[in-house]
Every structure is written in C-alpha cells, then in structure tokens.
C-alpha positions in Angstrom: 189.7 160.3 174.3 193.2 160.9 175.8 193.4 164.5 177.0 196.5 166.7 176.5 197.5 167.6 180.3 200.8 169.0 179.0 199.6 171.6 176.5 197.0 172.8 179.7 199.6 172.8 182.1 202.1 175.2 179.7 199.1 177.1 179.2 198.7 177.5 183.4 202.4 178.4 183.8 202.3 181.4 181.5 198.8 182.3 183.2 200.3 182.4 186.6 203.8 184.1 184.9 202.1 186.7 184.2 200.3 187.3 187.5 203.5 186.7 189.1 204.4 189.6 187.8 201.0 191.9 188.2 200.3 190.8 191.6 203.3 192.3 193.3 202.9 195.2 191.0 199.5 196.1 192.1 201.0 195.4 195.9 203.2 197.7 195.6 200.5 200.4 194.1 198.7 199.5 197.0 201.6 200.5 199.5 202.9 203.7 197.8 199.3 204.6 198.2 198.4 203.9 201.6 196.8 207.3 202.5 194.3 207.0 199.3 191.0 206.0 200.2 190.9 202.6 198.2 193.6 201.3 199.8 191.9 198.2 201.1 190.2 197.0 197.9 193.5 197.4 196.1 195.2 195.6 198.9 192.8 192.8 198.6 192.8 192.3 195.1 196.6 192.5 194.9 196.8 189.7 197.4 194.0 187.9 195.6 195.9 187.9 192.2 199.1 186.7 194.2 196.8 183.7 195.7 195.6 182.9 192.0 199.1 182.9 190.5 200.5 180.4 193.5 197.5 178.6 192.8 197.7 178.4 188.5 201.2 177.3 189.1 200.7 174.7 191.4 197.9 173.4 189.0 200.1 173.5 185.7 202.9 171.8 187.5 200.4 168.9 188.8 199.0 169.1 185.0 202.2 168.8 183.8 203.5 165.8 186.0 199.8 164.2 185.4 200.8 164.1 181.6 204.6 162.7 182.2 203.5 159.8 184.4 200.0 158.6 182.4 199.5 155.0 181.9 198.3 154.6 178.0 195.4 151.8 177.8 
C-alpha cells in the first residue's frame, strides 16, 4: 500500500500556516502584558506554538519532497 506523502504534507503546511500566524499573536499578548501575573505561561506557550509551527513545516516540506522523489516498485 503506497501512501499519499503529498496530501499529508499539504495538510502540515496549512497546520503550521495557521500557527504561524497564532504564535506571534499570543507573543505579542504576552509582551503587551508583561506586568500581568501569567506572563510566563503565556510566554511559554507562545514560544511553544512558534517551535510547533517551524517544526509542522519542516515536516510537510520533507513529506512533500518524500512524495516527489519516491521510487514506484
């Protein structure tokens, strides 16, 4: 069974297009808020959801280019 590696790696990049857009959005919450008591934690999660969307995009691209360059058997 041959998988589809390009349908899961367009489905990645609009994962990690949309937490390219939350991530810096909860950053800057984060730093307009730096006096509020939960700073920290929603520091740390916005810089978690960055991580994640670096992460989903480098994996879609790599699913992508997996599927372009597959040898059929």
């Amino acid at each position: 069974m041959k998988k589809n590696y390009l349908l899961v790696g367009f489905k990645r990049l609009l994962v990690s297009l949309f937490l390219m857009f939350l991530g810096p959005t909860v950053l800057f919450q984060a730093f307009k808020n730096d006096d509020h008591e939960w700073y920290m934690i929603v520091l740390a999660i916005g810089l978690i959801i960055c991580a994640t969307a670096i992460f989903t995009l480098f994996s879609g691209i790599m699913s992508i280019i997996k599927h372009i360059f597959e040898k059929d058997l």
